[in-house]
C-alpha positions in Angstrom: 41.0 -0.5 -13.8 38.6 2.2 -15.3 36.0 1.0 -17.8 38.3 2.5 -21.1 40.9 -0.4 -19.6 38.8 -3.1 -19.1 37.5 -2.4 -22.8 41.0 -2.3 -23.9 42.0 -5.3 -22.4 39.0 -7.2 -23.6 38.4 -6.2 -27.0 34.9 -5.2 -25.8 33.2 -1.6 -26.7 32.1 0.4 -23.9 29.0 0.3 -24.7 28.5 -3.2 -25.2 30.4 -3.7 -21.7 27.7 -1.3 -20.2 24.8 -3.2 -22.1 26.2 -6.6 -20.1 26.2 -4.3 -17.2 22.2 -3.1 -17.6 21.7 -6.8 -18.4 23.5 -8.3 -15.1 25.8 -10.4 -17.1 28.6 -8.6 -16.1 28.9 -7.5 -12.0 29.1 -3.8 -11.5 32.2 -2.6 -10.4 33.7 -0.8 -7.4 32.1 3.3 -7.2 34.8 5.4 -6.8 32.8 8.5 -7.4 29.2 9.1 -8.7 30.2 8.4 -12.4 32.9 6.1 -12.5 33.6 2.5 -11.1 36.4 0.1 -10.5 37.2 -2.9 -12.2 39.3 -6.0 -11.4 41.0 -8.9 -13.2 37.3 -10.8 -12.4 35.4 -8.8 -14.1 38.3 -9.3 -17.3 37.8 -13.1 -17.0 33.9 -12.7 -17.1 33.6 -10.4 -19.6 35.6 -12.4 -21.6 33.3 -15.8 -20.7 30.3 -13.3 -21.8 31.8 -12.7 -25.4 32.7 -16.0 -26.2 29.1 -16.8 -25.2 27.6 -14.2 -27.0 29.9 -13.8 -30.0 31.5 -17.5 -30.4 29.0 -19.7 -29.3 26.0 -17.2 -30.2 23.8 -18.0 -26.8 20.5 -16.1 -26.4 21.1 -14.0 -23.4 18.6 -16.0 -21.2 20.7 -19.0 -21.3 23.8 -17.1 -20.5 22.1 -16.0 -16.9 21.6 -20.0 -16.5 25.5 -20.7 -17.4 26.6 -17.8 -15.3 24.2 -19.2 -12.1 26.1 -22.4 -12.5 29.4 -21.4 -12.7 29.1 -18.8 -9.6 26.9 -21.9 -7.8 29.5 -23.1 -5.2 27.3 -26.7 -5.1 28.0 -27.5 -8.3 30.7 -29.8 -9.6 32.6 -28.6 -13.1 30.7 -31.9 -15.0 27.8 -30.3 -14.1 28.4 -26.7 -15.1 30.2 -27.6 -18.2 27.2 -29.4 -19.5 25.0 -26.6 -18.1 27.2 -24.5 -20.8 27.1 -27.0 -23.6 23.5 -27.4 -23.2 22.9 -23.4 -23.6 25.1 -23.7 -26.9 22.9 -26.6 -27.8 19.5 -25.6 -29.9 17.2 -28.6 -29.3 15.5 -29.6 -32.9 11.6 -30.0 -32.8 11.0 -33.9 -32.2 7.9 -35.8 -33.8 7.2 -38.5 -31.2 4.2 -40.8 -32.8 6.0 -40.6 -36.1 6.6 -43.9 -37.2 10.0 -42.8 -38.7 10.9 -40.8 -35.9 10.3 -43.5 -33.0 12.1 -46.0 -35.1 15.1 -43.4 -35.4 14.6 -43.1 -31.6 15.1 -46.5 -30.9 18.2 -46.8 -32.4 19.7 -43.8 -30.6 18.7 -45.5 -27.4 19.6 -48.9 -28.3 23.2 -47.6 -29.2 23.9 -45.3 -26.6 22.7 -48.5 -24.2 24.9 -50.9 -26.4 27.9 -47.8 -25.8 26.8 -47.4 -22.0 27.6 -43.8 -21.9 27.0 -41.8 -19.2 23.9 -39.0 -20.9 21.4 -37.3 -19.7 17.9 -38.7 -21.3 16.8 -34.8 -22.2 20.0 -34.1 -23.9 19.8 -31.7 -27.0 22.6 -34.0 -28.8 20.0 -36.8 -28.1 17.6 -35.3 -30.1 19.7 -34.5 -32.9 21.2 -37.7 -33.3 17.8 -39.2 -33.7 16.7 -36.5 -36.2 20.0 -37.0 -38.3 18.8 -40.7 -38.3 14.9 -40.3 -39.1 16.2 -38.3 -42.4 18.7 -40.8 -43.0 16.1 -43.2 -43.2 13.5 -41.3 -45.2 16.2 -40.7 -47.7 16.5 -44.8 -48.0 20.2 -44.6 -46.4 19.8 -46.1 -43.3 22.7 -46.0 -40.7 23.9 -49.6 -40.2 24.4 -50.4 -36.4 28.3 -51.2 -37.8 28.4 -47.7 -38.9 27.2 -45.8 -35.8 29.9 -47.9 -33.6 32.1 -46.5 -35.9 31.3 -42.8 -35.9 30.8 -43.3 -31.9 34.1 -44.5 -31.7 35.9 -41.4 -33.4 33.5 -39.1 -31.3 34.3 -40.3 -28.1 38.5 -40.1 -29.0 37.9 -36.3 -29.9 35.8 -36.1 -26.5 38.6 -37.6 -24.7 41.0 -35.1 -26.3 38.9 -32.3 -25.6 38.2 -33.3 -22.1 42.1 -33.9 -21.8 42.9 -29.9 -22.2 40.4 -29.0 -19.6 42.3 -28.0 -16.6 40.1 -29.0 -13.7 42.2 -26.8 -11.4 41.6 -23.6 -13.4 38.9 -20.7 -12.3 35.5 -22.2 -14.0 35.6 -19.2 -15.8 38.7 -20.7 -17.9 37.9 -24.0 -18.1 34.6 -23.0 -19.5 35.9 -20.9 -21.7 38.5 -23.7 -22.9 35.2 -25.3 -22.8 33.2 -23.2 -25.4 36.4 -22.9 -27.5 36.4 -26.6 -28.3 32.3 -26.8 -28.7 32.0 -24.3 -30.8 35.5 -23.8 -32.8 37.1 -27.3 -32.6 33.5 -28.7 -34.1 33.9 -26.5 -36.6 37.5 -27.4 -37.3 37.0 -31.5 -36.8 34.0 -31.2 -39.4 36.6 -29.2 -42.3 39.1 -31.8 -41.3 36.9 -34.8 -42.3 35.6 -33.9 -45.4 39.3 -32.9 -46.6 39.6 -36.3 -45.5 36.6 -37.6 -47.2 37.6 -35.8 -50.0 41.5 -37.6 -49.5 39.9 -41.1 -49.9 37.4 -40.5 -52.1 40.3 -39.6 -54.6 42.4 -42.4 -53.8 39.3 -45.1 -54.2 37.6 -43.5 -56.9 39.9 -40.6 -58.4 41.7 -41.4 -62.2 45.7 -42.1 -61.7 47.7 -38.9 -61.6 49.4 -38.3 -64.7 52.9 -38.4 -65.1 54.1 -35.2 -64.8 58.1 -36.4 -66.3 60.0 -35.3 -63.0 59.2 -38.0 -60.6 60.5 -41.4 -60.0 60.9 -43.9 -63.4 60.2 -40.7 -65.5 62.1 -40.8 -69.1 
């Protein structure tokens, strides 16, 4: 297919597709002549892994070339190039090591994932957060009860499983990193609205005034 195809196909502009081309995100195609090239159903599928990288997930183009290494890296197994990807779409907070708030907040995140036994990488950006999410907890005098983290940990890993349950691990790594970003970067989005219209559900049923009787329902006279 001609370039005007593969941007109608994709949704891309031309000139953003040539940008990914300048940039070696995107492979150059087949020359057919001096001034035009051929493209195939690969390049669709990795220009498509490109925009959801760039547009979706909103990775810095530096960390696309590291995804894109892993996923073309035949050594690799998918665990490894997944969390390659969600690492990219993963902005690492500043950490404050020698704080006494922060190494407290540290030792809880180790001590749970320990008490969890889950299978993490020590330099993992989620790490990090987790620990920075408790250090402000407790400078805000709202510490996280250990009862409370096994809680929240609990209804993370069910939405991991689920997540990792729609990954086909027979797919191209193109799709299943795609599937991959889609959940990371949409579903999180989603599960986050979904709980505080849940929040908002039981906060109204423990704390809300009755309804009033509207005269239509049940026992109404």
């Amino acid at each position: 297919m001609r370039i005007s195809e593969l941007s109608r196909r994709s949704g891309v502009p031309v000139a953003t597709i040539k940008y990914y081309l300048r940039e070696d995100l995107l492979p150059k195609g087949a020359a057919v002549s001096t001034t035009q090239a051929d493209y195939s159903e690969a390049h669709l599928q990795r220009l498509r892994l490109v925009r959801a990288l760039v547009e979706v997930a909103e990775v810095p183009l530096a960390r696309i070339r590291a995804v894109l290494a892993a996923v073309d890296n035949p050594d690799l197994d998918l665990h490894t190039v997944l969390g390659t990807a969600i690492f990219a779409m993963s902005a690492t907070p500043e950490s404050h090591p020698g704080d006494p708030a922060w190494d407290r907040a540290a030792e809880q995140t180790d001590a749970l994932l320990a008490e969890l036994d889950w299978r993490v990488t020590p330099d993992s950006p989620a790490r990090v957060q987790l620990t920075r999410a408790l250090a402000a907890m407790q400078a805000l005098g709202r510490p996280a009860t250990p009862e409370m983290l096994r809680g929240y940990a609990s209804a993370a890993h069910q939405a991991a499983e689920l997540d990792v349950a729609c990954i086909d691990p027979e797919a191209p790594r193109e799709e299943a990193l795609l599937h991959a970003i889609s959940l990371s970067a949409l579903m999180e989005q989603s599960l986050s609205a979904l709980r505080r219209l849940a929040q908002e559900d039981v906060s109204a049923a423990r704390f809300g005034a009755a309804p009033a009787r509207t005269g239509k329902g049940p026992g109404a006279r």
